[in-house]
N, C-alpha and C positions, 0 to 999 in steps of 0.2 A: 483354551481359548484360541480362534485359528485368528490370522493375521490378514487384514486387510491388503489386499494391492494394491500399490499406491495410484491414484487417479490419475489416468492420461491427461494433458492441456487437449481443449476444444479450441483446435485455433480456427478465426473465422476464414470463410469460402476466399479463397484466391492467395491466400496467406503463404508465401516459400516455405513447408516442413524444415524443408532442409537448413535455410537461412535463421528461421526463427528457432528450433530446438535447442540449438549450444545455446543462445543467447538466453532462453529461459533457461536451460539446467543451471547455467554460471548465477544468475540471481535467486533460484531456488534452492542452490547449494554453497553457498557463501558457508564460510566456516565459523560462526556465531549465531545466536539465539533471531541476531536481527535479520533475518534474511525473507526474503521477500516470498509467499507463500499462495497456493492456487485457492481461489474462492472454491466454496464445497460444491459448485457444478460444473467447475474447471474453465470457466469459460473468462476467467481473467485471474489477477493476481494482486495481493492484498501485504499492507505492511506496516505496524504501528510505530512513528518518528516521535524521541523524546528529545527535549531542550529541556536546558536550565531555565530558562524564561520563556513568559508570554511573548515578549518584544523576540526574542530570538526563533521562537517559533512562527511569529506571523511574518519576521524576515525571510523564511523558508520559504513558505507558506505564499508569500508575493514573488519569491526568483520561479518559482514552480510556475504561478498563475502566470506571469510574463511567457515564459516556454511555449504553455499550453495556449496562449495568443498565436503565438508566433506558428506554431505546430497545426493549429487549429483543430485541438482533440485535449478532452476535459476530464479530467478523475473525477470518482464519484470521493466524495471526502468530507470528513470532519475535526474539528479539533475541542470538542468541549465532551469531556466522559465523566459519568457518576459516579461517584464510588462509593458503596456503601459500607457504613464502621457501626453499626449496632444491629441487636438482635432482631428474627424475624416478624416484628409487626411495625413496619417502618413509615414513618410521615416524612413529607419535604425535612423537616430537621436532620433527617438519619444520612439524609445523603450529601454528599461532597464535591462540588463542580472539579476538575483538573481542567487547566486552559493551556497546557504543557507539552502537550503529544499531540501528535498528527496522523488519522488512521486514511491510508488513500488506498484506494482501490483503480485500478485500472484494467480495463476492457471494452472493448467495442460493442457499439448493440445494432449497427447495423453495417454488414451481416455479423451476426451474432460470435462473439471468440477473444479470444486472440489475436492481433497481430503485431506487428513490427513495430508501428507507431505505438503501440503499450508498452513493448520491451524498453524502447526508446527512450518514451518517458521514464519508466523505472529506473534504468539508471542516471538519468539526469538526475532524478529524487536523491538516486541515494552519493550523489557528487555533490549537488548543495547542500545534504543533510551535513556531511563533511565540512563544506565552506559553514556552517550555520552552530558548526559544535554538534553535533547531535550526541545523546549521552548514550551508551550503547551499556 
């Protein structure tokens, strides 16, 4: 089985290489399972936040939105995942809301990438995930 190479970041038009490369590698390469990872077209980067609580996740979940006021640049995001616990013929019953985790993705879409203001936020995310408990 050959090995995949790992996918360059698409960062968007006018983006510093130079300035943004270390700052993605250090958030791609965090030394835990939680570390922040490139969507499969490379053109941003994705990261799922757990909390003990609802209430501690939507305090996150509001220092974030605050930021991204102030920033004025928005993750695409969620925080309600299904999980299914029975076998493969499954109704509404089968499945399980979580309201506990925070899946945020960040990227530009115009022009299309990466850039700086997405690093930025990333680590701000994972600075309140900090202040907020996030359970790792």
């Amino acid at each position: 089985m050959s090995e995949h190479p790992p996918t360059r970041p698409r960062f968007a038009e006018g983006t510093d290489r130079g300035e943004a490369l270390p700052v993605l590698e250090r958030l791609l390469n965090e030394h835990n399972e939680c570390r922040w990872r490139l969507t499969p077209d490379a053109t941003g980067i994705h990261k799922k936040f757990r909390f003990k609580t609802f209430r501690s996740t939507w305090a996150f979940m509001n220092s974030v939105a605050e930021q991204c006021n102030a920033e004025r640049h928005h993750p695409e995001w969620t925080n309600v995942r299904l999980i299914s616990f029975t076998g493969p013929k499954k109704t509404s019953a089968d499945f399980r809301e979580i309201y506990n985790q925070v899946t945020i993705t960040w990227t530009t879409h115009q022009p299309k990438g990466i850039t700086i203001k997405d690093l930025r936020m990333a680590k701000f995310c994972d600075e309140q995930a900090t202040v907020h408990g996030e359970i790792t």
